[in-house]
N, C-alpha and C positions, 0 to 999 in steps of 0.2 A: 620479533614477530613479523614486521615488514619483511625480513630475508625470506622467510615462506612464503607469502605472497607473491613474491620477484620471483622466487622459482616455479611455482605454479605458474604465473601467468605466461614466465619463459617459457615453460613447459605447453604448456594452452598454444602460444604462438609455432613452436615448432611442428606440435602436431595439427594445426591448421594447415599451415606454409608445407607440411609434406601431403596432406589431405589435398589439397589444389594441386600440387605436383601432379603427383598418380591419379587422379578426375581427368586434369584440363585434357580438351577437346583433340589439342593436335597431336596426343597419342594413338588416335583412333587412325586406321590402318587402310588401307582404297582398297574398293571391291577386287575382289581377285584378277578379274578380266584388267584390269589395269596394272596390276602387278606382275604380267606375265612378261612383260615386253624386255628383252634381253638376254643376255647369252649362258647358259646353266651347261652345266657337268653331271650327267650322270652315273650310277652306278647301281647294281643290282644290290639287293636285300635279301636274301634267301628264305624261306619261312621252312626250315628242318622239318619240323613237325609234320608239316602240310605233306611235304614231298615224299619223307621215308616210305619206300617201299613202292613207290609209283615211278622215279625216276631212279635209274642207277647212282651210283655214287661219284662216277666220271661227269656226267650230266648234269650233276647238282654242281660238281666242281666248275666245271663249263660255265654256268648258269653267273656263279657267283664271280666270278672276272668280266662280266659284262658292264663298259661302259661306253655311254654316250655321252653326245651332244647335241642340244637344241640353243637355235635361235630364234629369239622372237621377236617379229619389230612391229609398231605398233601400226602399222598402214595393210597389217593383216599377212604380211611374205613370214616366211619360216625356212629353215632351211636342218636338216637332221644330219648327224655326222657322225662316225664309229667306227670299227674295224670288225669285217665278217670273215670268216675263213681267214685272217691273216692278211687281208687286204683292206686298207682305209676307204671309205666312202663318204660321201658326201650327195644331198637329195633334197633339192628345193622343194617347197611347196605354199600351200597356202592353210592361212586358220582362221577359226571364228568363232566367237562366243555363242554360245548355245543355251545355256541355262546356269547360274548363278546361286547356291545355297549357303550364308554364311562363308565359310573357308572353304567349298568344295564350287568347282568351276567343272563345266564341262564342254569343250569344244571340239569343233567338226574338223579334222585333218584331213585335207587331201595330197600326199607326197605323190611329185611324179611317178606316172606307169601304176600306181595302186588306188584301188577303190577307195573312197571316203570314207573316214573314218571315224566315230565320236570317241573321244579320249575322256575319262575322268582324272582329275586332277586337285590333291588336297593341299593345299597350303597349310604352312606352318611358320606365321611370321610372314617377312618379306621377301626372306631368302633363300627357304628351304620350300619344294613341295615334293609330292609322291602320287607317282600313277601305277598302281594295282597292277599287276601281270599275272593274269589267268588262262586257260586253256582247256580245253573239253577234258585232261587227263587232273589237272588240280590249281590248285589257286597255288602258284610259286615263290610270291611275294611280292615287290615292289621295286621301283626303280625310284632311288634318292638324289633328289636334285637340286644340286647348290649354286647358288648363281656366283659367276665369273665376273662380272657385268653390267 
């Protein structure tokens, strides 16, 4: 009879001891605007659905071989990197937090020679987020971004 008791209570104790696991505090994850600082790899997402029949099929192909790079450092510099036409680039700038929702960040980009700009930006975790890519003709999909960094 005491053997079921010793298992129950071992039983009681581990599911405590994993209860405080999965709670305790320093799970909890830093406002986005602080997660951004660092160097990520992007790459396009295509949404098919969205595009068929709005963009050609070359265009979509196009579309889906797009990648970049961002840097973010926390003293607010950025710098964006990629290949356009078959030539690499590279395009300093500056960034800033702007408004803050749960896992959705949105900050003001101003890359040299281009107007300001507000970015939306969804976090997934610490290491992954996504910025939506739309245009007057359709919503395209998103550029997925994994940090390097």
């Amino acid at each position: 009879m005491s053997s079921i008791f010793r298992r129950c209570g071992l039983a009681y104790v581990v599911v405590l001891a994993g209860g405080l696991v999965g709670c305790g505090g320093s799970s909890a994850l830093p406002v986005p605007s602080e997660r951004l600082a660092g160097k990520w790899q992007g790459h396009m997402i295509v949404y098919d659905d969205a595009v068929q029949g709005k963009l050609t099929a070359e265009a979509i192909a196009e579309l889906a071989q797009k990648q970049f790079g961002l840097e973010f450092a926390p003293d607010g510099t950025m710098v964006t990197s990629g290949v356009l036409d078959g030539q690499a680039y590279s395009s300093p700038g500056n960034w800033e937090a702007v408004k803050q929702e749960g896992e959705l960040l949105t900050i003001k980009s101003v890359e040299q020679g281009r107007e300001p700009q507000d970015v939306n930006i969804e976090f997934d975790g610490t290491d992954t987020f996504y910025i939506p890519v739309q245009t007057n003709v359709a919503e395209l999909g998103a550029m997925k971004f994994t940090r390097l960094r």
